[in-house]
C-alpha positions as CSV (number, residue, x, y, z in Angstrom):
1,X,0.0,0.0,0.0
2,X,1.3,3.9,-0.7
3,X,1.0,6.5,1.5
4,X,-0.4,9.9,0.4
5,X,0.8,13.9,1.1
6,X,-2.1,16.2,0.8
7,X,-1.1,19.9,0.0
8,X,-3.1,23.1,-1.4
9,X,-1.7,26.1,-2.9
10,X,-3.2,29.0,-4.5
11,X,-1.6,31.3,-7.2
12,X,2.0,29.9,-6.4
13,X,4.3,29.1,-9.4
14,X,6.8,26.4,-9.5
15,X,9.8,27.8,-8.3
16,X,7.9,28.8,-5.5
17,X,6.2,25.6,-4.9
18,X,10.2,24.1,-5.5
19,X,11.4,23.8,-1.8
20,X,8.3,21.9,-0.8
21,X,8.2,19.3,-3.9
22,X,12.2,18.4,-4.5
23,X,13.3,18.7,-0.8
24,X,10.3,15.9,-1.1
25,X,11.9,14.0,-3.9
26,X,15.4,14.2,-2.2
27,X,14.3,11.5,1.0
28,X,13.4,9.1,-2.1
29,X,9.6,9.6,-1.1
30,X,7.8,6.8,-3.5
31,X,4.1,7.4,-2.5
32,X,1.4,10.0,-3.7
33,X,1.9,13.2,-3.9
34,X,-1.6,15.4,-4.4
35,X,-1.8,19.2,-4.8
36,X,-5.2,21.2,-4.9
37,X,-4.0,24.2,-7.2
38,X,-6.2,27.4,-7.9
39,X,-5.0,30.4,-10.1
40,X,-1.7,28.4,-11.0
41,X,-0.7,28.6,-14.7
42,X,-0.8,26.0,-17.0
43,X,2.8,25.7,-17.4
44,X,3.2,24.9,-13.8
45,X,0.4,22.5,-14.0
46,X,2.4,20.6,-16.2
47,X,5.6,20.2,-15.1
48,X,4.3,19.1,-11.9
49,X,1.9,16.4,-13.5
50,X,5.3,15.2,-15.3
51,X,6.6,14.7,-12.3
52,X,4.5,12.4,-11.5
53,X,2.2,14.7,-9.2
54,X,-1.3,14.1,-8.4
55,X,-2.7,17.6,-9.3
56,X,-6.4,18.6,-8.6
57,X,-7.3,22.3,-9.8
58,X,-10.2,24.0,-8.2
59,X,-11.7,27.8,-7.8
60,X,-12.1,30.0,-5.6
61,X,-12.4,33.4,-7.1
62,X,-12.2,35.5,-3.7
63,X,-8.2,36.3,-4.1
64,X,-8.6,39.9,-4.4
65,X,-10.9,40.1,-1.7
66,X,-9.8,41.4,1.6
67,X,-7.3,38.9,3.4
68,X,-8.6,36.2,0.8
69,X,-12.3,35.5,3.0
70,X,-15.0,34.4,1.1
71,X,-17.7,37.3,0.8
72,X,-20.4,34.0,1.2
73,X,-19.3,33.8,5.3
74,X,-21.8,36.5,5.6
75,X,-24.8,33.9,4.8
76,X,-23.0,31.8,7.8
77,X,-26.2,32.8,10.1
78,X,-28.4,31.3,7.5
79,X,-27.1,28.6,7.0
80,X,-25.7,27.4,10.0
81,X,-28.6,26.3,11.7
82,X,-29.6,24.1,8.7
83,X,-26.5,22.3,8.7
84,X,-27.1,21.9,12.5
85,X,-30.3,19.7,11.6
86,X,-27.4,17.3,9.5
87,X,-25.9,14.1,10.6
88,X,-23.7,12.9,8.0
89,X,-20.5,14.2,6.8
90,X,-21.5,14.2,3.5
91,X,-24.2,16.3,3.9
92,X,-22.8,18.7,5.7
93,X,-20.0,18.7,2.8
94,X,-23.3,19.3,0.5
95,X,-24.0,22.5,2.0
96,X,-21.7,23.8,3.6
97,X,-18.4,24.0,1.4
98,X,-19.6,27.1,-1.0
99,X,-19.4,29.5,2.1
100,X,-15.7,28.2,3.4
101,X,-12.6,30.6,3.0
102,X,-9.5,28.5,2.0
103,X,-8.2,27.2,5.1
104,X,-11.1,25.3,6.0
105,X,-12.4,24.7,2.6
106,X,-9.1,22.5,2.3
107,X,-10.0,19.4,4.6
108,X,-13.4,19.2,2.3
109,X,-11.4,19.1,-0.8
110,X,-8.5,16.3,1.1
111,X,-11.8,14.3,2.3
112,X,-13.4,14.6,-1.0
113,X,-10.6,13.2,-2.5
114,X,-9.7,10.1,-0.2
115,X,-13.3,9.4,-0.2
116,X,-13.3,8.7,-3.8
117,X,-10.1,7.5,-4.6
118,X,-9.7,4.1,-6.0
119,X,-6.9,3.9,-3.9
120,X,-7.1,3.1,-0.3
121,X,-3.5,4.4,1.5
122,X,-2.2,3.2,4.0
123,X,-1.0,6.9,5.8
124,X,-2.0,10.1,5.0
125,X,0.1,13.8,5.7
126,X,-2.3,16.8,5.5
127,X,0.2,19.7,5.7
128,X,1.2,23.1,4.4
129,X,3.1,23.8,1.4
130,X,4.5,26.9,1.1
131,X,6.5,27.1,4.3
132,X,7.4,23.3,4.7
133,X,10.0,21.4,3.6
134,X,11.4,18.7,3.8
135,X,14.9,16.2,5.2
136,X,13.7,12.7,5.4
137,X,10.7,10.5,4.3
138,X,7.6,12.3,6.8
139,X,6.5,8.5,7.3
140,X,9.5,6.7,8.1
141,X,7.8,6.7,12.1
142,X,4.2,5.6,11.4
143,X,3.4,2.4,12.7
144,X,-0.1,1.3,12.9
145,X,-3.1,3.4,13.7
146,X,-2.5,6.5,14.9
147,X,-3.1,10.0,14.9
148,X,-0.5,12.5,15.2
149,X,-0.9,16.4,16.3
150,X,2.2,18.5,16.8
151,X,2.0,21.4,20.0
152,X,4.2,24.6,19.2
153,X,6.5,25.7,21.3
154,X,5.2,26.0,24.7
155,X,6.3,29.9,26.0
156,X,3.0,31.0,24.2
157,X,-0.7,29.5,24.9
158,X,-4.0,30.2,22.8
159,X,-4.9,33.1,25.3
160,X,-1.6,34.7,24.9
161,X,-1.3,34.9,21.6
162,X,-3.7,37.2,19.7
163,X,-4.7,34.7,16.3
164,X,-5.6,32.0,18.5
165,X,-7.6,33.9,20.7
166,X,-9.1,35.8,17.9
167,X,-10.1,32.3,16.3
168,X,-11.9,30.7,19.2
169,X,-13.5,33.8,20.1
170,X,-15.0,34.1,16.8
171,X,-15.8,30.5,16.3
172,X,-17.0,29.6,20.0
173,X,-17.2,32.6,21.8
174,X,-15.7,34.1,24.7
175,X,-15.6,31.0,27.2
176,X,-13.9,29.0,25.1
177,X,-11.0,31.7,25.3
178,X,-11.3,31.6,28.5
179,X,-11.5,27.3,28.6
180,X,-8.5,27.2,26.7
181,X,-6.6,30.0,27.4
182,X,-4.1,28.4,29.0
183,X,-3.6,25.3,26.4
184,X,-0.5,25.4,24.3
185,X,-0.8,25.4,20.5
186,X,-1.6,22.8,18.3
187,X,-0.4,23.4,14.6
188,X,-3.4,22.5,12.2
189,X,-0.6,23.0,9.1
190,X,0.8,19.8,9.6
191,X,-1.7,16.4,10.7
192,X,-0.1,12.8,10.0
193,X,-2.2,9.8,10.8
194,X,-3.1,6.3,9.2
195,X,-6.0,6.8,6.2
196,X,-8.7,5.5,8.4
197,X,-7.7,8.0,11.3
198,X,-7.1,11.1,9.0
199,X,-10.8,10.2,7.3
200,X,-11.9,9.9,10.8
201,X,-10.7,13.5,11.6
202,X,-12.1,14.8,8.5
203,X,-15.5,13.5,9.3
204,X,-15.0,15.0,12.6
205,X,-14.1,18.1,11.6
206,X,-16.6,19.0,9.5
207,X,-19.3,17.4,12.0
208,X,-18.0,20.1,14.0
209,X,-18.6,22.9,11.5
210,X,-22.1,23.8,12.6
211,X,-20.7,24.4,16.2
212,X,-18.8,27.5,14.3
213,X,-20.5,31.4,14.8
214,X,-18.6,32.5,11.9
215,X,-16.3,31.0,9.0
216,X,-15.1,34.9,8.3
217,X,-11.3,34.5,8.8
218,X,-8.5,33.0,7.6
219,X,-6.8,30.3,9.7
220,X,-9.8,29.5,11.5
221,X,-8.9,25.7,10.6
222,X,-6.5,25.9,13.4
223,X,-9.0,27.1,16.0
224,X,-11.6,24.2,15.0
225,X,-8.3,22.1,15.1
226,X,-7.7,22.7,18.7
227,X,-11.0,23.0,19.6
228,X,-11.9,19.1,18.9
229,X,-8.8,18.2,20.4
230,X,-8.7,20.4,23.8
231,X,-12.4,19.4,24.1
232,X,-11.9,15.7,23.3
233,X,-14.2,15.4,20.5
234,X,-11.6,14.2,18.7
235,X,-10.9,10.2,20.0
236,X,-7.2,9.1,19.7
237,X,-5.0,11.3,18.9
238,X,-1.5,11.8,20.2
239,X,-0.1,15.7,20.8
240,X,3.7,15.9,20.4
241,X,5.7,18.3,21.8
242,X,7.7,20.2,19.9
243,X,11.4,18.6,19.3
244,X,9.7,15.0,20.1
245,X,8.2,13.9,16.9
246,X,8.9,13.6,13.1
247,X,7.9,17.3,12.5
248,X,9.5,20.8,14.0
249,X,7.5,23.6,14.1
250,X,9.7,26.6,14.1
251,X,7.4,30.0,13.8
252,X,8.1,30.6,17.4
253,X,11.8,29.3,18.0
254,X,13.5,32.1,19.0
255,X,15.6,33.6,16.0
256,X,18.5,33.9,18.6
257,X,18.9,29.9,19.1
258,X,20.7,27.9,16.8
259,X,18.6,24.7,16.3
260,X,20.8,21.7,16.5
261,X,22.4,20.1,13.1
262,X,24.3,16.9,12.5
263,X,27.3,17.0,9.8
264,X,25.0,16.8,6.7
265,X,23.4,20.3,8.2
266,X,20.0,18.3,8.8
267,X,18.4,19.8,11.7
268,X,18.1,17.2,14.6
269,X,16.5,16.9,18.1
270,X,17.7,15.6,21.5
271,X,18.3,12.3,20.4
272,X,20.7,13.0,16.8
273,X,17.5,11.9,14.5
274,X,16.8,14.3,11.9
275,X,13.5,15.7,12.0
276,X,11.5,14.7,8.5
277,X,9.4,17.7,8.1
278,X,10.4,21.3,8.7
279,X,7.6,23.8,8.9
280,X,7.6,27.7,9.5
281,X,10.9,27.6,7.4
282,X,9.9,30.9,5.9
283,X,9.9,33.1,9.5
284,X,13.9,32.6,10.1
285,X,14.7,35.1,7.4
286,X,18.7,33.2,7.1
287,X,17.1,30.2,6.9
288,X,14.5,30.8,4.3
289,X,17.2,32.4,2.0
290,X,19.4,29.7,2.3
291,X,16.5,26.9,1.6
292,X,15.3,29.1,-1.5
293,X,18.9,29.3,-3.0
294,X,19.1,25.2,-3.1
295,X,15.8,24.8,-4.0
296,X,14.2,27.8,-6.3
297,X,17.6,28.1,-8.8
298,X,15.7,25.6,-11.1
């Protein structure tokens, strides 16, 4: 059985795209690789699909609109209670995709998709694609079922830091602020799992959706993401410090620290083992340049 990486992108051209799909190539990855493109040229299209890349275009037409949110959010009181009435995933699906903005609207295009594959994987790696790349093969650690979150670095918590708090307060109010305030983050860019436990979360996730107030802002995928975990809606899932697991998380990793390397300049944790994924690449600004002069010359 293959395993599958499930990425979106919107309006990103190759070379932009590059670090994320040959750092990938480079660990020898021999399993599925599927991108949901929108506003990407044609030319890109195709040198991707020649390399052997599952692509998947689709629209959404609200790029020039302010911070990329979906105008329909505003029919979110409408509708809302209507999906509420729902009890399958699919139905909710149905209705409720056309008024997503892009960072929720991805987990219906990934479920859509490994619902209707012919192919059933064996482990699945929802992550980000712009800011990630990657030093060894992301699922060289899976064994079995399981469902793996990764926590950001624990000096800030939801109620400290002002997009988290702005999320849940939006989506659930101001007592869920307050009932999580103190929780650490949990990335929603990067979610790696066995198919039947990522399909799980996806079903879970948009189950969830009619326990939103509003689907205005961008990012509001992560608060939903926390949500279901801090509130244990979500069964069986493992949270992994950051520096313990297969993926770092460096956004909040002080500029001022030099992350650990071994000789071949992988970065590594505690234990020597290079981490597979790196994500947040793009907020260390010596780090980014030196990843986009490998990686973006071709």
């Amino acid at each position: 059985m293959k395993d599958v990486i499930l990425a979106t992108s919107m309006g990103y051209d190759y070379r932009q795209l590059s670090p994320f799909i040959r750092s990938l190539q480079e660990t020898g990855y021999d399993g599925d690789l599927v991108l949901y493109l929108a506003e990407t040229s044609d030319e890109t299209v195709c040198r991707l699909r020649n390399e052997g890349i599952i692509v998947r275009r689709f629209v959404y037409p609200f790029r020039n609109c302010n911070k990329l949110r979906n105008p329909l959010f505003r029919l979110w009181p409408l509708i809302r209670p209507l999906a509420a009435t729902l009890r399958t995933p699919n139905a909710i699906h149905a209705l409720c995709i056309a008024f997503q903005n892009l960072s929720i609207m991805r987990n219906f295009l990934y479920r859509g998709f490994l619902k209707t594959s012919p192919v059933r994987y064996r482990n699945v790696f929802l992550t980000d694609l712009r800011d990630v790349y990657f030093q060894r093969n992301p699922f060289e650690r899976m064994e079995g079922r399981q469902l793996k979150a990764f926590v950001e670095e624990p000096w800030l918590t939801q109620g400290a830091d002002v997009n988290s708090s702005r999320w849940l307060r939006d989506l659930y109010g101001e007592e869920m602020v307050r009932l999580l305030g103190e929780k650490y983050l949990i990335c929603s860019g990067t979610i790696l799992g066995d198919y039947q436990s990522i399909c799980d979360y996806l079903d879970v996730f948009l189950l969830s959706l009619p326990d939103a107030r509003s689907v205005m802002r961008m990012g509001l995928d992560q608060g939903i993401h926390n949500y279901l975990i801090y509130t244990g809606k979500l069964k069986d899932v493992t949270l992994y410090p950051n520096r313990t697991s297969e993926v770092l998380t460096i956004g909040l990793v002080k500029s001022i620290e030099e992350i650990p390397q071994n000789e071949s300049g992988e970065f590594v944790d505690v234990n020597g083992l290079p981490y597979a994924v790196i994500h947040q690449f793009d907020r260390h600004e010596e780090l980014a340049a030196r990843i986009r002069a490998r990686y973006e010359s071709a």
